[in-house]
N, C-alpha and C positions, 0 to 999 in steps of 0.2 A: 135164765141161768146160762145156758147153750150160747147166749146172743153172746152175753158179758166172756164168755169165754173164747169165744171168735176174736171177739174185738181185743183182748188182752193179748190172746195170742198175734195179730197183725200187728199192734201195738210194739211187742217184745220182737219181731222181726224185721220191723221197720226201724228200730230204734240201733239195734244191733249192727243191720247193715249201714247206716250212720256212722255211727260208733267206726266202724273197721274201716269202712271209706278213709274215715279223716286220720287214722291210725297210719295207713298204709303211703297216703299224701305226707303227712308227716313225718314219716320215714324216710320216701325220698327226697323230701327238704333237707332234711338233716345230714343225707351223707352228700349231698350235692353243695353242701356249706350254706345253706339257706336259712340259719339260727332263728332271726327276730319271726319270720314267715311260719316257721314250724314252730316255735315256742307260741304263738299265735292261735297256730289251729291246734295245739296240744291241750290247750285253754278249753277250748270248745268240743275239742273229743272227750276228756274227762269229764263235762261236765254231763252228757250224754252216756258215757259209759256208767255213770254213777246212777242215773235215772233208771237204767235199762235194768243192771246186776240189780238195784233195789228192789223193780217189780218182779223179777224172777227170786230173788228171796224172800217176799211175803210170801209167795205165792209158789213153794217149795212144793208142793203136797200134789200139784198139777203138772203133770208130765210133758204134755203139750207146752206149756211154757218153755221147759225145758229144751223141747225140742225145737222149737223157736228160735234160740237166742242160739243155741248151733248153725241152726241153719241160715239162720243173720249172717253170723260168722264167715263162714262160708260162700253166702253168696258176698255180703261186702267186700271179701277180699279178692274178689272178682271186679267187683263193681271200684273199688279201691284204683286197679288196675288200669281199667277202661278210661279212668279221669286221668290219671299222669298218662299215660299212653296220649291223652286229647290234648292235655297239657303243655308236652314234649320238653320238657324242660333239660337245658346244657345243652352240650355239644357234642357230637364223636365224631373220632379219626375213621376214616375209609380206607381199608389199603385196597387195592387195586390192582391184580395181574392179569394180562392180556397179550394173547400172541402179536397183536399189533405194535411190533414197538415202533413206529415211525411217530413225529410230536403231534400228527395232526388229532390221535386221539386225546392227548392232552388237552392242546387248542380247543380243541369241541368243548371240551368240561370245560376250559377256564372261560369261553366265551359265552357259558352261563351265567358266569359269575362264581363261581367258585376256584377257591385256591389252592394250586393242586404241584406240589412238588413231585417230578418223574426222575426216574432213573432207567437206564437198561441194564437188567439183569439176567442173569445165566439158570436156567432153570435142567430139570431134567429132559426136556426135548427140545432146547437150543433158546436162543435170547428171547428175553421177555419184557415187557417194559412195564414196570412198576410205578404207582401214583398211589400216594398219599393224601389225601382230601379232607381236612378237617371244615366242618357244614354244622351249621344246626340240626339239635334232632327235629325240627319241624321240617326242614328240607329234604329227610332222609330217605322216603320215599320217591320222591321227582330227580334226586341223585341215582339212586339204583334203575329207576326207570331209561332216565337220559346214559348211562353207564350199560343197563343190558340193551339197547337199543343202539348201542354202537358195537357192541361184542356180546353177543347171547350167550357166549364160554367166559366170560372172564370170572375169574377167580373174585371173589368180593371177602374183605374179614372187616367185621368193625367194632371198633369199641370205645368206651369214653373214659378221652385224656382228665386225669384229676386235675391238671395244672396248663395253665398255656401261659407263654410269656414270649414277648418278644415277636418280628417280623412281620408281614404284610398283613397277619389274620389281624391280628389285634390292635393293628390302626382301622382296619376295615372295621372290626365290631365298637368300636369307639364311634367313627363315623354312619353308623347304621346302614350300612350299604354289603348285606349280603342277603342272599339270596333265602326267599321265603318258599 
């Protein structure tokens, strides 16, 4: 009885963090505009969520179930996490502030390969040179890397554009030639 009860419980936690893995992927399909992909895995999360809530409602009367199917929860939306994190999916803007305003910190970034619009800006302790960098999020690491390794102060903000249209990015991502 003890055995069946281990097993049901690993059962009901394995099944759960499933379940929220492909909830969580799904999600970020969805707001990133990825419809058929996420209607896809939505498919396949319900029919997993359906399996998992069944065996924890026969099986009401056992607490450890219960405690299972939380704790699923909870670690899937963790583990949820860790897959689009590996995944990296879209894109975001970098901005960029650095006491260096001279172009050759630009030059460095754009002779990676990446497309970096600068300007000189005024800041509170005197001109600053500001860059704009939109990169994959798969690049966004080796960006920040090659970025504090030319200035270990520079200012870094980033976040992701819902829309891009127009200008040098989007002939490059058409042509597949940016930086991985």
């Amino acid at each position: 009885m003890l055995e069946n009860s281990i097993v049901m419980v690993c059962i009901i936690l394995v099944i759960n963090i499933v379940y929220v893995s492909f909830f969580t992927i799904r999600m970020i399909l969805t707001l990133k505009g990825q419809r058929y992909m996420a209607a896809l895995i939505s498919t396949i999360e319900v029919v997993v969520y359906v399996i998992g809530l069944g065996l924890v409602l026969d099986n009401l009367d056992q607490i450890q179930n219960l405690v299972a199917y939380a704790l699923g929860y909870g670690i899937g939306v963790i583990v949820g996490m860790k897959i689009e994190e590996k995944l990296a999916l879209g894109y975001i803007t970098v901005n960029v502030i650095t006491k260096g305003y001279d172009t050759d910190v630009a030059q460095a970034v754009r002779d990676e390969g990446y497309g970096v619009t600068s300007w000189v800006a005024s800041g509170r302790e005197g001109s600053r040179l500001n860059m704009q960098i939109l990169t994959p999020r798969k690049s966004e690491i080796r960006l920040y890397q090659l970025i504090k390794g030319i200035d270990p102060k520079a200012f870094i903000i980033t976040y992701e554009p819902k829309a891009i249209h127009g200008g040098f990015w989007v002939r490059a991502v058409r042509k597949g030639k940016l930086p991985h």
